[in-house]
C-alpha positions as CSV (number, residue, x, y, z in Angstrom):
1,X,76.1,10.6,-143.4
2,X,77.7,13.5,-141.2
3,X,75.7,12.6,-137.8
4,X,77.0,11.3,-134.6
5,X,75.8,7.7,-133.7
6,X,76.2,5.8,-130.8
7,X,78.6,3.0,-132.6
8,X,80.9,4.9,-135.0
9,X,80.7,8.7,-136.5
10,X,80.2,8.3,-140.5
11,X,83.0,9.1,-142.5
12,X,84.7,12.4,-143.6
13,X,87.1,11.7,-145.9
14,X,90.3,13.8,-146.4
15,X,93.7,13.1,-147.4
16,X,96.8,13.0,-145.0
17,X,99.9,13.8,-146.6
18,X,103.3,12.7,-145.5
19,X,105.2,14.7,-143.5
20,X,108.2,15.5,-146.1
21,X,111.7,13.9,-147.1
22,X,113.8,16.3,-144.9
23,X,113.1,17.0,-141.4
24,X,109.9,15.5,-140.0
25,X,107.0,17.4,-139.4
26,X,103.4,16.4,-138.8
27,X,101.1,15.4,-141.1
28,X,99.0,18.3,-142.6
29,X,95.4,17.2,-144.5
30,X,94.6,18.6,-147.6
31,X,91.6,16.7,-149.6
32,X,93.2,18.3,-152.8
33,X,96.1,15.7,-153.4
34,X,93.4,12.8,-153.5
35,X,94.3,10.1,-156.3
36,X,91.4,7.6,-155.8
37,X,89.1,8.7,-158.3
38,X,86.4,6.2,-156.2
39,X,86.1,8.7,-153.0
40,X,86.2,12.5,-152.3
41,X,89.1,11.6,-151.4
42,X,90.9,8.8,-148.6
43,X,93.8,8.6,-145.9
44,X,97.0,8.5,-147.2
45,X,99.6,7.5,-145.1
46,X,102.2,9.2,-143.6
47,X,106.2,9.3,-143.3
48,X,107.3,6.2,-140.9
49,X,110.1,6.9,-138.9
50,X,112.9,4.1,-139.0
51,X,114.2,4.7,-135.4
52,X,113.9,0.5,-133.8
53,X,111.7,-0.8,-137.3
54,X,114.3,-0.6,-139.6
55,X,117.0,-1.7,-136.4
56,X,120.3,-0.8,-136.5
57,X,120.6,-3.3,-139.7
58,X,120.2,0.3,-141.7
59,X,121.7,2.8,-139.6
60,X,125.0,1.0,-138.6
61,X,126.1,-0.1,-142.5
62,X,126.8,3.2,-144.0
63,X,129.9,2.4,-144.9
64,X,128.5,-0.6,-146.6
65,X,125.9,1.4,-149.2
66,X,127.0,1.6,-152.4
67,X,124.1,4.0,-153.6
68,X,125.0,7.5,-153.5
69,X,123.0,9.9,-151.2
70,X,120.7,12.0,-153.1
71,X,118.4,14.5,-151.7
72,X,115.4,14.2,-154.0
73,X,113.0,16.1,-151.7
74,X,115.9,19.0,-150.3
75,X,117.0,20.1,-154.1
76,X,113.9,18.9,-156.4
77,X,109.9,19.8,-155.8
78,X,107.9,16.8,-154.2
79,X,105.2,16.0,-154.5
80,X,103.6,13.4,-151.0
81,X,101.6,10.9,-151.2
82,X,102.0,7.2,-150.2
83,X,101.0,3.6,-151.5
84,X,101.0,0.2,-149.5
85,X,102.2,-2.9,-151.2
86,X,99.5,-5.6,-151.2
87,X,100.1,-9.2,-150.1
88,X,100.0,-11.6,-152.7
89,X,99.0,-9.4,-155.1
90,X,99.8,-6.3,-156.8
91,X,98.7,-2.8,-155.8
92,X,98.8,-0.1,-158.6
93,X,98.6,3.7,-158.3
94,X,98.7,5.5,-161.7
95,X,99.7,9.2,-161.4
96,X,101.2,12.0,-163.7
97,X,103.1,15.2,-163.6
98,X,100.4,17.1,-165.3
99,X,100.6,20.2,-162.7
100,X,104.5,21.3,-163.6
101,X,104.5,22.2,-160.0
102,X,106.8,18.7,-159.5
103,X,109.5,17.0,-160.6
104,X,109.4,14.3,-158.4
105,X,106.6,11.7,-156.7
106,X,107.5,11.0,-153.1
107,X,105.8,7.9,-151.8
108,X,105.5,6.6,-148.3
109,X,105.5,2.8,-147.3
110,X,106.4,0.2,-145.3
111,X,108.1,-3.1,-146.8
112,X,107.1,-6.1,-144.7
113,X,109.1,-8.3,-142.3
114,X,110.6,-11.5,-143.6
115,X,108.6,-10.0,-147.5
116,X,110.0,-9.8,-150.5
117,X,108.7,-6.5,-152.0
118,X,109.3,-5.8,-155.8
119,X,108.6,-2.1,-156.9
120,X,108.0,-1.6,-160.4
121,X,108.1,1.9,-162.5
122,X,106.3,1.8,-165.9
123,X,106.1,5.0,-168.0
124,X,102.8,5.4,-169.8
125,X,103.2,8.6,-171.5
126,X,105.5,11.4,-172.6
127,X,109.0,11.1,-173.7
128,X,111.0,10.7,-170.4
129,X,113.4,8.0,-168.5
130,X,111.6,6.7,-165.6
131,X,114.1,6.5,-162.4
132,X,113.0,5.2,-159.4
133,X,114.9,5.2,-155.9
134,X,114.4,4.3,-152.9
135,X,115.2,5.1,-149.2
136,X,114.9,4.3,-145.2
137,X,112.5,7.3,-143.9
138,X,115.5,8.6,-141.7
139,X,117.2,9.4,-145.3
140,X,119.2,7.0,-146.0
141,X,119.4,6.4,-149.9
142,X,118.8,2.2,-150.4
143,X,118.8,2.3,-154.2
144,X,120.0,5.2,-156.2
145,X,118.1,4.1,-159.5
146,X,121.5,2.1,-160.3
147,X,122.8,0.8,-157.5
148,X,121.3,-1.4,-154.4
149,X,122.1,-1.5,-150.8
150,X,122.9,-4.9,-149.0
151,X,123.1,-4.9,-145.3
152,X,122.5,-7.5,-142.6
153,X,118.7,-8.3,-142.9
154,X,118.6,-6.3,-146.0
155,X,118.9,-6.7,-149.5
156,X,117.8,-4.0,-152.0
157,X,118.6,-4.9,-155.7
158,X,117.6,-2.7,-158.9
159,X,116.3,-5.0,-161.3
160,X,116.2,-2.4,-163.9
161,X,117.4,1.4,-163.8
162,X,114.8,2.6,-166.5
163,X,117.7,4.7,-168.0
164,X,116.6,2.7,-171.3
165,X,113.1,1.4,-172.3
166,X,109.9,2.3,-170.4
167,X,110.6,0.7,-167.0
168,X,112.6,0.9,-163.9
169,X,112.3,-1.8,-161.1
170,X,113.9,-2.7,-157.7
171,X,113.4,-5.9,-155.5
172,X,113.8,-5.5,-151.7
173,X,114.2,-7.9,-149.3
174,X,114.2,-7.5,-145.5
175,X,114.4,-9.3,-142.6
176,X,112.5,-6.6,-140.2
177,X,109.4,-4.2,-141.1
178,X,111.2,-1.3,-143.4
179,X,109.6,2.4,-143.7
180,X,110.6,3.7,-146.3
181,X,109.8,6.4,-149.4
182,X,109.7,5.8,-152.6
183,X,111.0,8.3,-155.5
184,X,109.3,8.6,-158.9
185,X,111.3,10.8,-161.4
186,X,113.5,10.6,-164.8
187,X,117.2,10.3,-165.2
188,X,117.1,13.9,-166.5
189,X,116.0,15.0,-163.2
190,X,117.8,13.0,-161.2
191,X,121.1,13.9,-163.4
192,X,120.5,17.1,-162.9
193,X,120.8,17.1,-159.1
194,X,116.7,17.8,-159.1
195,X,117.1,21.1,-160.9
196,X,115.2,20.0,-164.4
197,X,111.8,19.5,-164.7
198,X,109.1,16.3,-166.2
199,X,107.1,16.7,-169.2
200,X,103.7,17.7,-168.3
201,X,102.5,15.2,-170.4
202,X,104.8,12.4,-168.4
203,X,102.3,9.8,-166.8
204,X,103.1,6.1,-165.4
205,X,101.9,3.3,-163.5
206,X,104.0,2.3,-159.8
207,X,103.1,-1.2,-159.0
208,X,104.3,-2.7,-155.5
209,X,104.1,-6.5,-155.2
210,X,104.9,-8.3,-151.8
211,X,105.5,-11.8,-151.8
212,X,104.1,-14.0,-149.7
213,X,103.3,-18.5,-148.5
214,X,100.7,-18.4,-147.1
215,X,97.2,-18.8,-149.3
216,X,96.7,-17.4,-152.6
217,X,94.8,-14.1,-153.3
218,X,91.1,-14.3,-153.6
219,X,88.1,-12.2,-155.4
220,X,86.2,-10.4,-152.4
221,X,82.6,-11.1,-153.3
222,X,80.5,-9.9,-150.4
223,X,76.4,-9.8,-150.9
224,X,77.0,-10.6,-154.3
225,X,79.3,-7.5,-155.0
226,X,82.7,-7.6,-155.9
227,X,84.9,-5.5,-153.5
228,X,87.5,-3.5,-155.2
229,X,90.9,-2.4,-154.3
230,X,92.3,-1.2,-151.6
231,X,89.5,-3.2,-149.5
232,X,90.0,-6.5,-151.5
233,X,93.5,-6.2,-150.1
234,X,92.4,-4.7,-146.5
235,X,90.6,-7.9,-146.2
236,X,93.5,-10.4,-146.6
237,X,95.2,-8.1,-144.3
238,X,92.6,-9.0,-141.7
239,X,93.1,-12.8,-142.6
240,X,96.7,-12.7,-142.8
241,X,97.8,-10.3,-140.0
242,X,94.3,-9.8,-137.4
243,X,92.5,-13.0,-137.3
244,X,95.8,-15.1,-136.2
245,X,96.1,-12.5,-133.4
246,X,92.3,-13.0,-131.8
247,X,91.4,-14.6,-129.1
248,X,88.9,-17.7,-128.5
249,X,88.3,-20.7,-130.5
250,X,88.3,-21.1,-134.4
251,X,84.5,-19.9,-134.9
252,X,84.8,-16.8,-132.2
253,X,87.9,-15.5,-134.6
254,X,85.6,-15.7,-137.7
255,X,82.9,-14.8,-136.3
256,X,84.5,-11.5,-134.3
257,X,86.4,-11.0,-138.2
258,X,83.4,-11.0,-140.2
259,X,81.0,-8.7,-138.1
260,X,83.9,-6.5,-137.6
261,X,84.8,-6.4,-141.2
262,X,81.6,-6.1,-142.4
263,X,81.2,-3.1,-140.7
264,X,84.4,-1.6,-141.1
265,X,83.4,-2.5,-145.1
266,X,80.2,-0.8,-144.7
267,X,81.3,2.2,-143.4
268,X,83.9,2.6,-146.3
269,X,86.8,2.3,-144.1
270,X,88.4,-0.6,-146.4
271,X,88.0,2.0,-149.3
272,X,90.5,4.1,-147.3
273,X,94.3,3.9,-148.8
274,X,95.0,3.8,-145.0
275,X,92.5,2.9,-142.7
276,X,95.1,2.6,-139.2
277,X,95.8,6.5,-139.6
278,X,91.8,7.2,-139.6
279,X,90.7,9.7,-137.1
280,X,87.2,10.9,-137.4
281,X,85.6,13.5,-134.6
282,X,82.0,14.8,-134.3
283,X,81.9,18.7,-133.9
284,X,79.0,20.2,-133.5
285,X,79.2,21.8,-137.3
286,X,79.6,17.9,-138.4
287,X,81.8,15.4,-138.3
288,X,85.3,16.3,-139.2
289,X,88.9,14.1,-139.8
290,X,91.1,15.1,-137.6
291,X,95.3,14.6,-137.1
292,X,96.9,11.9,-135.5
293,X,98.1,14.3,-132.8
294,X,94.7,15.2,-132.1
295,X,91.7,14.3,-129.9
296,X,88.0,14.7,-129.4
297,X,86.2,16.0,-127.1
298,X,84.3,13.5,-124.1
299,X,81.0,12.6,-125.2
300,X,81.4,13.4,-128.6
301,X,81.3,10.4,-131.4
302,X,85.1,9.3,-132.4
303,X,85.7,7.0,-134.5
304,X,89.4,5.2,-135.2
305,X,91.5,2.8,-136.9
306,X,90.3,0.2,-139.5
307,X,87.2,-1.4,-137.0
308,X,86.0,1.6,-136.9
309,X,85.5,1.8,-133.4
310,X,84.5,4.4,-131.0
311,X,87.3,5.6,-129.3
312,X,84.7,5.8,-125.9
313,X,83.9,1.7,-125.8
314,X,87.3,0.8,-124.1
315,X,89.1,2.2,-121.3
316,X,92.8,2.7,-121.7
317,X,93.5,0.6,-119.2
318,X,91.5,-2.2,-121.3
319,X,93.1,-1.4,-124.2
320,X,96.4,-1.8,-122.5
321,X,95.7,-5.0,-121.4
322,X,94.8,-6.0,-124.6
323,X,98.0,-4.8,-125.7
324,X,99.8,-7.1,-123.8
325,X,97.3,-10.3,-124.0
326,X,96.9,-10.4,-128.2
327,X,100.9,-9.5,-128.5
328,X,102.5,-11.9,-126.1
329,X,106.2,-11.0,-124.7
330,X,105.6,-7.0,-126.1
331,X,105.2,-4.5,-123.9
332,X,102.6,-1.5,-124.6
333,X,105.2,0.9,-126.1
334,X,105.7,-2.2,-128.3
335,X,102.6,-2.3,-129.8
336,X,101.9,1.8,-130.4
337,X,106.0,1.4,-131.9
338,X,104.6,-1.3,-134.4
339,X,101.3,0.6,-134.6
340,X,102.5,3.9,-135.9
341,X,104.5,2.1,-137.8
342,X,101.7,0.4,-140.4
343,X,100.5,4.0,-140.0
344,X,103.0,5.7,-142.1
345,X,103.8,8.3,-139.3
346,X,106.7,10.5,-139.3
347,X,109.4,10.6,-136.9
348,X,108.0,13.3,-134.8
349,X,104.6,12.2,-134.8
350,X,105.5,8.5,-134.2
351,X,107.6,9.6,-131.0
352,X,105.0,11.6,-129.7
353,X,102.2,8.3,-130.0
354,X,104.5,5.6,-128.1
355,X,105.0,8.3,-125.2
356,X,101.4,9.8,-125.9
357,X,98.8,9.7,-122.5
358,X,95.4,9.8,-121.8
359,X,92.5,9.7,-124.7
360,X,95.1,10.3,-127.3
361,X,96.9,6.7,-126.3
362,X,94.0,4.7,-125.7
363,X,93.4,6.1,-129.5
364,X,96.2,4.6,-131.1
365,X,95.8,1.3,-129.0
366,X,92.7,1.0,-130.5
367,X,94.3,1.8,-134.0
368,X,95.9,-1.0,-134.1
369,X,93.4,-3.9,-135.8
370,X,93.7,-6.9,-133.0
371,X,92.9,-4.8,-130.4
372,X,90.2,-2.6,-132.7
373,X,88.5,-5.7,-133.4
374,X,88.6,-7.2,-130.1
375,X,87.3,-4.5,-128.7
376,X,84.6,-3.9,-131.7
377,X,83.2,-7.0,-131.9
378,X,80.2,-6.1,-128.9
379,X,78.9,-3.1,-130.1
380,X,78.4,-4.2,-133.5
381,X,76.8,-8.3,-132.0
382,X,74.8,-6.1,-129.1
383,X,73.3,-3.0,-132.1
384,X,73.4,-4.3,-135.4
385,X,73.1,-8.3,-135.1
386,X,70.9,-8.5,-131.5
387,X,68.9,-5.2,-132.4
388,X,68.8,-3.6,-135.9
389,X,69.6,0.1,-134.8
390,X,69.3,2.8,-137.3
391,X,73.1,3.5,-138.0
392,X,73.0,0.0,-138.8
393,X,71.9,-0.4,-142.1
394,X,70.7,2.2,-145.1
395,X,71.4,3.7,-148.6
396,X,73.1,7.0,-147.4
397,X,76.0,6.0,-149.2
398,X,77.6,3.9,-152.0
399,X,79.1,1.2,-149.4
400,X,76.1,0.7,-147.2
401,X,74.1,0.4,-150.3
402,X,76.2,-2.4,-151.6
403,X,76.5,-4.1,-148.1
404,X,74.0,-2.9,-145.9
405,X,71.1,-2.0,-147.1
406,X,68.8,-3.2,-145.3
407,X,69.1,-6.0,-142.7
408,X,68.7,-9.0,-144.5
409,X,71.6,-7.9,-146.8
410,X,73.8,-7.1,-144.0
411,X,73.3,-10.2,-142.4
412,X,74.4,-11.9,-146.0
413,X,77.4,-10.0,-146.1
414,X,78.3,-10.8,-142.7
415,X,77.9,-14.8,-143.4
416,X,79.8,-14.2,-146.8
417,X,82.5,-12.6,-144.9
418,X,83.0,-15.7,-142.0
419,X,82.8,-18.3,-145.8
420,X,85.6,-16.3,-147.1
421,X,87.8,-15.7,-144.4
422,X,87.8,-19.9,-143.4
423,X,88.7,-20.2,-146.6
424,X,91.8,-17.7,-146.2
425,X,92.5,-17.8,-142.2
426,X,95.7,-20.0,-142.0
């Protein structure tokens, strides 16, 4: 699985961790802090910085926030990780404090524009009160486990502060894209300024739910195999949020959806927590994930983003124009901005893509799914659907077995793909 190939480098995975709750720093990888027992391991997204997502809404109602400012990650022990909420449907990470090495679970995320988001805490084991907070990545507290923020073009409400009973829960609401983090502790913790520590034994569930109106969430059945989370979800996400954004008629936006996802599926990028952050180089020792600050070397395979797509089959200048052509009225700083953002990136890091140059832009241009796909489409219609090259299809691992195995089965899991995405593209 670890060769380069003309179309996309196969997949190293390795898990990016967040890049902290006080000052921003990059990223760092560490495979270790995996929770998806499915792969070695995936992408987890990092800290988004607020600066122009979040607006001024957050920054300029201080005076308004009635949660007090906690510093869960300066005086407690954090643990980083991250978790996307699903549209239409809820996505569930279950975790525990069996180490003792935290006493509290820091996730990264993004609440969607004009989305209603409801985060939900459920304890599953030990004897402890489940307190969940929330707040903007910059570090500004939104809910304090009691008490909710209200701003223009935000709303943050705590449905239930956990300090009785098994469950804590907050709804927010927000006009523009939010990055935020996520706090899992107890009240004994939290009480405690951070000082006290969890039960080993403490487990729960966190469930984010983002509402949505446009069509209901559908079983993924592609080549007669059901496709789990995250990539059920990954998939709407293409319907939703890519396809809309394509260019040509109807069919062409299917058609350039399905091949695209079906590779991207194949590959096990849709199995990835966060596919936009993926960065995959070929060394000579093997292929290799690498940071978001980082590039490969010219000639070698590089593959990005949730296509998949070599970072070599568009020039920047292409990409650029793509930029401007799929996101009307948005400039290309624009679209890295909103780009980094889905990716979880930290203040720092996100600064450093919107300004970035060279290989390292044309990277995160094609990061970003519209342009990925856009871009994509030929290499996988010219080496995979015209000719049946050898990268194409095989059994090397558990996601081209299931759809790719051979040609006949890819081309099944391409048509299933186009059936299910008319019957979700609005």
């Amino acid at each position: 699985m670890c060769q380069a190939r003309p179309v996309a480098a196969s997949i190293f995975f390795a898990t990016s961790l967040l890049a902290g709750c006080a000052p921003a720093i990059l990223g760092a990888l560490d495979a270790a802090t995996a929770d998806d027992g499915a792969l070695p391991g995936d992408a987890v997204r990092a800290d988004a910085a607020t600066a122009d997502t979040v607006g001024s809404d957050v920054a300029q109602s201080d005076a308004a926030l009635t949660p007090a400012q906690l510093a869960p990650c300066v005086n407690g022990d954090c643990w980083q990780t991250s978790v996307l909420p699903v549209l239409c449907h809820a996505g569930t990470t279950d975790e525990n404090f069996s180490s003792g090495n935290y006493n509290v679970h820091a996730y990264a995320t993004l609440f969607r524009a004009a989305t209603a988001t409801r985060v939900h805490l459920t304890r599953t084991g030990g004897s402890w009160q489940p307190a969940l907070l929330i707040a903007a990545t910059a570090g500004t507290l939104l809910a304090d486990g009691e008490r909710g923020a209200t701003s223009s073009g935000l709303t943050v409400s705590v449905e239930n502060s956990g300090r009785s009973g098994d469950q804590a829960g907050v709804l927010v609401q927000t006009a523009q894209a939010l990055g935020a983090i996520v706090y899992v502790t107890s009240w004994n913790v939290v009480d405690s300024d951070f000082v006290e520590r969890l039960p080993t034994d403490a487990t729960y569930t966190l469930e984010l739910t983002s509402g949505c109106d446009q069509a209901t969430y559908r079983a993924c059945v592609v080549n007669g195999h059901s496709v789990t989370e995250p990539g059920c979800g990954w998939l709407h996400e293409i319907a939703w949020e890519v396809v809309p954004r394509l260019q040509g008629t109807r069919d062409q936006r299917l058609t350039t959806a399905s091949r695209v996802a079906w590779w991207a599926l194949k590959e096990g990028l849709l199995s990835l927590r966060n596919p936009i952050v993926y960065s995959n180089c070929n060394f000579t020792t093997g292929d290799q994930r690498i940071g978001p600050l980082e590039t490969c070397a010219v000639g070698r395979a590089w593959q990005v983003g949730m296509s998949g797509i070599q970072v070599w089959a568009a020039t920047l200048a292409e990409a650029e124009t793509s930029a401007t052509t799929l996101y009307p009225g948005q400039s290309v700083g624009d679209v890295l901005t909103a780009t980094a953002d889905e990716a979880l990136l930290d203040a720092i890091t996100r600064a450093a893509v919107v300004t970035s140059t060279g290989d390292l832009r044309r990277s995160w241009l094609l990061r970003n799914s519209a342009i990925g796909f856009t871009h994509q489409v030929s290499s996988v219609t010219s080496e995979c659907i015209d000719r049946s090259l050898s990268w194409c299809y095989g059994t090397g691992w558990t996601t081209s077995q299931l759809y790719a195995p051979d040609r006949a089965g890819a081309m099944q899991s391409i048509a299933d793909l186009y059936a299910w995405f008319d019957l979700q593209v609005p």
